[in-house]
C-alpha positions, 0 to 999 in steps of 0.5 A: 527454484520453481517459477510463481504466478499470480494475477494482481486483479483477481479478487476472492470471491467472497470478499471479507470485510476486512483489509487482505494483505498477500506477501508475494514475495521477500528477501533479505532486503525487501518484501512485495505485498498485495493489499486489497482494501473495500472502504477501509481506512486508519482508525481516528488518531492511527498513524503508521510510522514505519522502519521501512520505506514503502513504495506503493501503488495503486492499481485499482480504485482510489484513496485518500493518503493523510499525513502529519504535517497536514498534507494529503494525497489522492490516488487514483489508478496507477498513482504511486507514493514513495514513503520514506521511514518513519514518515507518519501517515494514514489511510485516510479513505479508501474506495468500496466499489472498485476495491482498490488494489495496492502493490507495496514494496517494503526496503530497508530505509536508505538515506537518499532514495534516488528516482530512476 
């Protein structure tokens, strides 16, 4: 196996005008991925309803979480969400300039996620 770099902040130089999702990383029981957003967010009346949990950070820029129940969060740099299967939520908004940038870790569901 042979050693893998990158860097998290470096952005394309011609940035699409759609969201860029990288896996950088999967095994059997996970996957890594980085996703770059410039003011995207979930289409009206799009909800995601997942089959893993995600843990999710952001690293640059800020967001707008929406979710089911009519709660929403705000992240701002270095804020991170844990989400647990199949709980619905969307993008509501997300920052243009600085873009934000995500770091997700996609897991099998587990019944009682612990914090460590």
């Amino acid at each position: 196996m042979q050693l893998q770099k990158g860097n998290l902040a470096e952005l394309p130089a011609n940035q699409p005008d759609e969201e860029i999702f990288e896996e950088l990383l999967r095994t059997s029981s996970f996957r890594v991925e980085r996703i770059v957003s410039t003011g995207q967010a979930s289409p009206p009346g799009f909800w995601y309803d997942q089959e893993e949990d995600e843990w999710v950070a952001l690293l640059q820029g800020e967001a707008a979480l929406e979710f089911e129940d009519g709660s929403a969060e705000t992240l701002r740099s270095g804020d991170w969400v844990f989400l647990p299967a199949h709980m619905r939520h969307r993008v509501a908004s997300t920052s243009k300039e600085p873009p934000c940038i995500w770091l997700a870790v996609f897991g099998s569901p587990r019944s009682s996620p612990e914090r460590v």
